[in-house]
C-alpha positions as CSV (number, residue, x, y, z in Angstrom):
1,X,89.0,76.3,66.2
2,X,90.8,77.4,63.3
3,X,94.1,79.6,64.8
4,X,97.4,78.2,65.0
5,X,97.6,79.5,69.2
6,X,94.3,76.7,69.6
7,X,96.0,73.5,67.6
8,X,96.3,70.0,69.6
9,X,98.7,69.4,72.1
10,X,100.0,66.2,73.6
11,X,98.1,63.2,72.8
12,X,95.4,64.9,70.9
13,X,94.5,66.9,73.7
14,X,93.4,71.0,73.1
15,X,96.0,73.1,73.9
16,X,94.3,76.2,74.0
17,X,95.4,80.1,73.2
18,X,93.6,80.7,77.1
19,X,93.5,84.5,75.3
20,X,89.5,84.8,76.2
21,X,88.4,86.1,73.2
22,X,91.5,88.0,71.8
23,X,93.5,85.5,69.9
24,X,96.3,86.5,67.8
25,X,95.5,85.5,64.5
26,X,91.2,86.3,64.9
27,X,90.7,82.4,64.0
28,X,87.9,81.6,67.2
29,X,86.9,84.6,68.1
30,X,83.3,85.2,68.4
31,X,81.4,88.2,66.3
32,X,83.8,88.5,63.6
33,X,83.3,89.6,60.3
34,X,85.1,87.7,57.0
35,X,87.0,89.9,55.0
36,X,86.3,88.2,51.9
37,X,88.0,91.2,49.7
38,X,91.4,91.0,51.5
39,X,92.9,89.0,48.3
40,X,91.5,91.9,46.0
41,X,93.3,94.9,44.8
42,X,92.4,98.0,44.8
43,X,91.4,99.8,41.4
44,X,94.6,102.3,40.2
45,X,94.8,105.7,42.0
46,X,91.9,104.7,44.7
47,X,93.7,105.2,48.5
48,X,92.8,102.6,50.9
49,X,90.3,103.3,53.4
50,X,91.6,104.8,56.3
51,X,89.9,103.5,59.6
52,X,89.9,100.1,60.9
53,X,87.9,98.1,63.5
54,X,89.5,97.5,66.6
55,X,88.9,94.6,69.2
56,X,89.0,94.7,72.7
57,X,88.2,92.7,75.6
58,X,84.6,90.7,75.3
59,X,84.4,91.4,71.4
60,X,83.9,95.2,72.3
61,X,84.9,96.7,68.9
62,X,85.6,100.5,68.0
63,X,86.5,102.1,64.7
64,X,89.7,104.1,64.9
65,X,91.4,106.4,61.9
66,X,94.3,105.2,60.8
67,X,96.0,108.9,60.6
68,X,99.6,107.7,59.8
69,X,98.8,105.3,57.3
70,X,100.5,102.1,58.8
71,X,100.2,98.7,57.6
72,X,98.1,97.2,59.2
73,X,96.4,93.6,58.6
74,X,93.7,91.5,60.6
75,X,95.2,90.3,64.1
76,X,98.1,93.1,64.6
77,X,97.9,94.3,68.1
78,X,98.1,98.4,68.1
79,X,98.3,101.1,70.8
80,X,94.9,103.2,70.5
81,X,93.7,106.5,71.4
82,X,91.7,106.8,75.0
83,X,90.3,109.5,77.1
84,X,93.6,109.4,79.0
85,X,96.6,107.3,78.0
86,X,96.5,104.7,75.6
87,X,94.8,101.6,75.0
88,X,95.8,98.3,73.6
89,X,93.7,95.8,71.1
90,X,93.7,93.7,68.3
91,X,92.5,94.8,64.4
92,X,89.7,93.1,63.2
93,X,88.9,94.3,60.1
94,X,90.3,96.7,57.6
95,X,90.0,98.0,54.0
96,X,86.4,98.9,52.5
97,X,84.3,96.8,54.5
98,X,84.7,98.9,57.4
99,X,82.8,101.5,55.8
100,X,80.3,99.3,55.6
101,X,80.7,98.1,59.4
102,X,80.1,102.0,60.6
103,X,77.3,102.4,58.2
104,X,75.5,99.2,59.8
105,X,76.4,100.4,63.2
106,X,75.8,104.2,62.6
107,X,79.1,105.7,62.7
108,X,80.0,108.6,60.6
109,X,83.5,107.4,59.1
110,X,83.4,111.5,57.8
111,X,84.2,112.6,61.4
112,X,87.0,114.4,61.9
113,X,86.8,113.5,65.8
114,X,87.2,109.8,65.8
115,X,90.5,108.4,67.9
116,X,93.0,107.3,65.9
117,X,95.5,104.4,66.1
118,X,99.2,105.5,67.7
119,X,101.3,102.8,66.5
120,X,101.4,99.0,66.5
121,X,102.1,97.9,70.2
122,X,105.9,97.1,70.9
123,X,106.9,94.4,73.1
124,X,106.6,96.1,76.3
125,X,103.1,97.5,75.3
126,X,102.2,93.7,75.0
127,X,103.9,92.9,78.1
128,X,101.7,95.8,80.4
129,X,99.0,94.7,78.5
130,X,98.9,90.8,79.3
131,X,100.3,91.5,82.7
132,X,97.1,93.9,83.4
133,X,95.2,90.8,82.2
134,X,96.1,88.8,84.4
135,X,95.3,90.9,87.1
136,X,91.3,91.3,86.5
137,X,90.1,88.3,88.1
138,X,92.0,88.6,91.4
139,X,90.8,92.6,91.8
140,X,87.3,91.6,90.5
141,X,87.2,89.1,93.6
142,X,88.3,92.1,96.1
143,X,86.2,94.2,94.0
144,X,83.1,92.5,95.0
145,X,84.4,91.8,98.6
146,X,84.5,95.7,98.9
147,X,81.0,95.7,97.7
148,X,79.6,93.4,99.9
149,X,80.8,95.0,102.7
150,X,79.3,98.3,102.3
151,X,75.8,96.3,101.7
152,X,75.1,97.2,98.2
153,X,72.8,96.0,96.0
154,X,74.6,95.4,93.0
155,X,76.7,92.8,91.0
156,X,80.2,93.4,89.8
157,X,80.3,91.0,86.9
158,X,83.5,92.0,84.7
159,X,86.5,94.1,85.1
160,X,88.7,95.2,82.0
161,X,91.5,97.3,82.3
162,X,92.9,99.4,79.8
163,X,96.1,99.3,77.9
164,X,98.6,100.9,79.6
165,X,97.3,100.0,83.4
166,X,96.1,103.0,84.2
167,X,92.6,102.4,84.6
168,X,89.9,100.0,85.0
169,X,86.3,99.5,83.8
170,X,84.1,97.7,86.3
171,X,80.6,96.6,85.0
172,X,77.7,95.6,86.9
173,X,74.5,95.0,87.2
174,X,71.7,96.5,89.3
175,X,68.0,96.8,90.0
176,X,67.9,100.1,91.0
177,X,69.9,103.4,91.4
178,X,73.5,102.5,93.1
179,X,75.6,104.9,95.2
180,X,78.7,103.4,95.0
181,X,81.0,106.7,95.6
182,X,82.6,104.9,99.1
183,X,82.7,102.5,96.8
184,X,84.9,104.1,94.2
185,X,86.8,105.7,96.8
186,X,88.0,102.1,98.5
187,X,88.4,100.7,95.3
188,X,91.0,103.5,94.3
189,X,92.9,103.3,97.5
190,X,93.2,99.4,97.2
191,X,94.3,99.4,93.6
192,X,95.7,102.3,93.3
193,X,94.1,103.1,89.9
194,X,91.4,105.5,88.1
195,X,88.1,103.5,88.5
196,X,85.2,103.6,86.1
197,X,81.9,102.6,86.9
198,X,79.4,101.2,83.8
199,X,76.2,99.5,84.3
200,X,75.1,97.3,81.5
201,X,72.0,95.2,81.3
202,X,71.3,91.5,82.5
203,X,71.6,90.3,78.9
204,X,74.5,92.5,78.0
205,X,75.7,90.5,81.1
206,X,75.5,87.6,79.6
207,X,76.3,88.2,76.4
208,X,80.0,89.4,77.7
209,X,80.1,86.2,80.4
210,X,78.9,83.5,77.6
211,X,77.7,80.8,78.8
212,X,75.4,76.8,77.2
213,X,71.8,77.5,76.7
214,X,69.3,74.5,77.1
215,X,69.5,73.8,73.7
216,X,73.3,72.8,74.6
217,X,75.2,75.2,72.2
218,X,76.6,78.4,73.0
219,X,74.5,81.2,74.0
220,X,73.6,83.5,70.8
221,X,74.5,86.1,72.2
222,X,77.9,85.8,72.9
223,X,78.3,84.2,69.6
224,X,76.4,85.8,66.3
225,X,73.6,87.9,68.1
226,X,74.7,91.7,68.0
227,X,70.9,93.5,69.1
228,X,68.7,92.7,71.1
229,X,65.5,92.8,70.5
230,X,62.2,93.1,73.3
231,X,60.6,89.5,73.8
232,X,57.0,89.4,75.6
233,X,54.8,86.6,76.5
234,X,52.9,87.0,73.5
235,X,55.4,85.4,71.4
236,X,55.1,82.4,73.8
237,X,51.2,82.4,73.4
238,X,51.6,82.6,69.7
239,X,53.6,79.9,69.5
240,X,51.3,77.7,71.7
241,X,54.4,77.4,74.5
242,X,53.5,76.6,78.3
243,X,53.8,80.5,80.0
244,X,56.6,78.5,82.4
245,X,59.4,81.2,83.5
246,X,61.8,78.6,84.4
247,X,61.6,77.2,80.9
248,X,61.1,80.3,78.9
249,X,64.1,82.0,80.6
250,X,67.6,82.4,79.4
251,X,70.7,82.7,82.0
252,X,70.4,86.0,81.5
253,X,66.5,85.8,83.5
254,X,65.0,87.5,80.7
255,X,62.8,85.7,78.3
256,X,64.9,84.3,75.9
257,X,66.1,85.8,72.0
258,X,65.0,82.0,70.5
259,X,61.4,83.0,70.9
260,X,61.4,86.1,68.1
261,X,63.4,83.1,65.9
262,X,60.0,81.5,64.6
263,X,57.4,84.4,65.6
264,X,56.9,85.7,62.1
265,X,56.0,82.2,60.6
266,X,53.7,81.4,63.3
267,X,51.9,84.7,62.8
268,X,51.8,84.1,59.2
269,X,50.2,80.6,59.6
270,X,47.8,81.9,61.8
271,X,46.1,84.6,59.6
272,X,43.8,82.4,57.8
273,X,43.6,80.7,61.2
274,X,39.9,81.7,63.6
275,X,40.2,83.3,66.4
276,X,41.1,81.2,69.7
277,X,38.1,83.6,71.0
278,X,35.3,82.1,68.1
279,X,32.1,80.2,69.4
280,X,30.4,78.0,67.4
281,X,26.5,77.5,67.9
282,X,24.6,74.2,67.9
283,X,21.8,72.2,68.5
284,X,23.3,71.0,71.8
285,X,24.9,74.2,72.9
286,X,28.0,76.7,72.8
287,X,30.8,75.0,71.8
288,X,34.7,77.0,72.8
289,X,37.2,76.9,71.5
290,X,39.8,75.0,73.9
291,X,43.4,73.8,71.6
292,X,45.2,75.3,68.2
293,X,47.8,73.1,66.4
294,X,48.6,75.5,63.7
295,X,50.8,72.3,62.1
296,X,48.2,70.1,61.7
297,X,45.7,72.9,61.1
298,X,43.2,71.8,63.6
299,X,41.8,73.1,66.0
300,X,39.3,71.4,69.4
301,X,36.0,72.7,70.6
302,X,34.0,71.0,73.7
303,X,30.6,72.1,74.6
304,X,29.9,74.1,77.8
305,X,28.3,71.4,79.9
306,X,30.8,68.7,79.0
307,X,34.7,70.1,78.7
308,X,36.1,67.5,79.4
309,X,35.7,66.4,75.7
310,X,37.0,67.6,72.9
311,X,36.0,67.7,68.9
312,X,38.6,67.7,66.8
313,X,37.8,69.9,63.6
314,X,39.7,71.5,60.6
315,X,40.2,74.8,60.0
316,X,38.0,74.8,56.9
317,X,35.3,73.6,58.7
318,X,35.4,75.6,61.7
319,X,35.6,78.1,58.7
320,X,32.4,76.8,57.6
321,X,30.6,76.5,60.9
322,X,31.6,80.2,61.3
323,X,30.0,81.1,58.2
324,X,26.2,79.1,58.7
325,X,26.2,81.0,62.8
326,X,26.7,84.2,60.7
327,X,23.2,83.8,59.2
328,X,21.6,83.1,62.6
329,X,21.8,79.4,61.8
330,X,22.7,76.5,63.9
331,X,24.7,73.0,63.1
332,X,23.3,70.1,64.4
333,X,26.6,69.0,66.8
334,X,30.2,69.2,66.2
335,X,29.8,64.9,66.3
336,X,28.7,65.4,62.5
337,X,32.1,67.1,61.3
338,X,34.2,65.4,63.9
339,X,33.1,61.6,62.5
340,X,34.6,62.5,58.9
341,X,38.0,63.3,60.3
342,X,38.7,61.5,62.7
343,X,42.5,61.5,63.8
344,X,44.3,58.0,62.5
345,X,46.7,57.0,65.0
346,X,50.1,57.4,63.4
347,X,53.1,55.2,63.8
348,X,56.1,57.5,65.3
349,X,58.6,54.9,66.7
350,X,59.9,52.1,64.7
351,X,62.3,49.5,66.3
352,X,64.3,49.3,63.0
353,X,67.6,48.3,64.6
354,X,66.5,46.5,68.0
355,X,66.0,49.8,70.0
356,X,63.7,49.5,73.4
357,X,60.3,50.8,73.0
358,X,60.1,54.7,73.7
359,X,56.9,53.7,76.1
360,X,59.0,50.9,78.6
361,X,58.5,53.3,81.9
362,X,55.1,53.7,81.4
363,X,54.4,49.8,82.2
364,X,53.5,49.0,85.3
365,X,56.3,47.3,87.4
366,X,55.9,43.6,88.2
367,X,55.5,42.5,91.8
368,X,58.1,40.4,92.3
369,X,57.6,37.8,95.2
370,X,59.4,37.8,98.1
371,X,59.0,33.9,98.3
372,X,61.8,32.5,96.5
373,X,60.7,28.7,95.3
374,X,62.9,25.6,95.7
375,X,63.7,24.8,91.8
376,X,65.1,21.2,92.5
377,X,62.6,19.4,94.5
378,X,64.6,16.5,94.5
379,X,66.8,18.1,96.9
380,X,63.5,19.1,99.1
381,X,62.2,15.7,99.4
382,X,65.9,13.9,100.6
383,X,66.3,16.4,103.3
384,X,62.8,15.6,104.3
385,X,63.6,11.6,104.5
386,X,66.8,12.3,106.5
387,X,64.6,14.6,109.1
388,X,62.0,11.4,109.7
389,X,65.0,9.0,109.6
């Protein structure tokens, strides 16, 4: 962590800004964008460009116009436009690549209509503003409290209030259609603030929750990923993956993003690969075609009667075998190709530096017997004469 708020503490220790995502000076936040023209200047009688990129809580960024042409510079805290009242949240990005920003995210930076920035926040802005924060966790527990006890089906899994404190955003999550007017009603009386309802997806859940993966680093999509793109099981089949949802699942439940990473090599390697359906004839039968191991390019076949056994084979020669059934011909086994490549075992473990072998739980455990024996007999044999003295 970069920022001055997250240096060391005593003894070494992390001290922490404990901001969640909205640290003063924009050194460990997640999604942000490098301004890497903010030591350039400006070509003569060219106007800086006026909108900027605004952060809120959970990376949630908006682009606001920057109508009365303050100074303004990445990690200034400013008071914001809403629907009602005024919100409160740190600048991201400023200058020309925010152009570029709304063109990437489809925003037209010609509109007139966009909300623009009111000032930069004084210190009782800031003041409401952290005090409001502090705030969301205990109303999101009585938030879901409420919920429970009207029995519905949904998840409350974030609160963020806005700016000035006069309303809050509560997200959840859902299976199907809520009606949660009591709900909005109770909610109102107990916190005596304008309630707004937003249902987001499970990985949108996620994403704003953050979270380790089982690859043990941060979840991608709390950290780099913006979209979200569909994932099937066909990326798992490609990919020759075991169809096993608890392993194939994120903590979102959904397949997981890590699946697309690799999907286009794979299905670039497997063009000039047969098909998994191909059947080759011979002498002794139908052969299937049972494995692909697109790294080694190999692929096994077994015959019909006898499974259980697999022929190894290359893809050219599969290729090949392919080619001599297209003329209504037959090999003579798959045994003939199968003897001229036969697999040499290869070593993968090396005890280079006086490591245990990788294989020491597969061996079979020694009985050990119960029977201890006497290892000084002398001992044995003078306690014996005693006894017959």
């Amino acid at each position: 962590m970069g920022c001055s708020s997250c240096s060391n503490g005593k003894d070494g220790q992390p001290r922490g800004c404990k901001n969640n995502g909205t640290c003063g000076t924009d050194g460990c936040n997640k999604l942000t964008v490098f301004d890497w023209l903010s030591n350039m200047s400006l070509p003569n009688g060219q106007t800086p460009f006026d909108c900027v990129e605004v952060r809120f809580k959970n990376s949630r960024k908006e682009f606001f116009r920057n109508t009365d042409k303050l100074s303004l510079a990445i990690g200034d805290v400013v008071a914001t436009q809403a629907k009602s009242g005024h919100d409160v949240g740190i600048v991201t990005l400023t200058g020309e690549l925010v152009k570029v920003q709304m063109k990437r995210k489809k925003v037209d930076y010609g509109d007139k209509g966009l909300p623009r920035i009111y000032r930069k926040a004084t210190q009782r802005d800031i003041d409401i503003w952290q005090k409001c924060r502090n705030k969301e966790e205990e109303i999101k527990k009585r938030s879901r409290e409420i919920a429970i006890s009207l029995k519905l089906e949904m998840k409350l899994s974030d609160v963020e209030f806005q700016g000035d404190g006069s309303k809050a955003t509560f997200y959840y999550t859902a299976e199907d259609r809520v009606d949660f007017r009591q709900l909005i009603k109770d909610m109102a009386k107990a916190f005596s603030i304008r309630i707004e309802m937003r249902q987001i997806g499970y990985r949108q859940e996620a994403q704003r929750l953050g979270g380790i993966g089982s690859c043990g680093r941060e979840l991608c999509c709390s950290t780099w990923l913006t979209d979200f793109r569909s994932v099937s099981t066909a990326s798992a089949r490609y990919q020759q993956l075991a169809l096993n949802p608890q392993k194939l699942a994120g903590q979102c439940g959904k397949l997981k993003c890590c699946l697309n990473y690799e999907l286009d090599m794979y299905l670039e390697a497997l063009k000039d690969f047969p098909s998994s359906d191909s059947k080759l004839q011979t002498e002794k039968g139908m052969a299937y075609c049972q494995k692909v191991d697109i790294f080694k390019e190999t692929l096994w076949f077994s015959y019909r009667n006898d499974a259980s056994n697999w022929h190894a084979l290359k893809k050219e020669q599969v290729q090949e075998i392919l080619e001599i059934n297209k003329k209504d011909k037959k090999i003579e086994s798959l045994e003939y190709y199968t003897s001229d490549t036969a697999l040499d075992d290869q070593v993968t473990f090396e005890n280079v530096v006086g490591q245990d072998s990788l294989t020491r739980f597969d061996r079979p455990k020694r009985k050990r017997n119960k029977k201890r024996k006497n290892k000084n007999p002398r001992k044995k044999n003078q306690n014996n004469s005693v006894r017959n003295a």
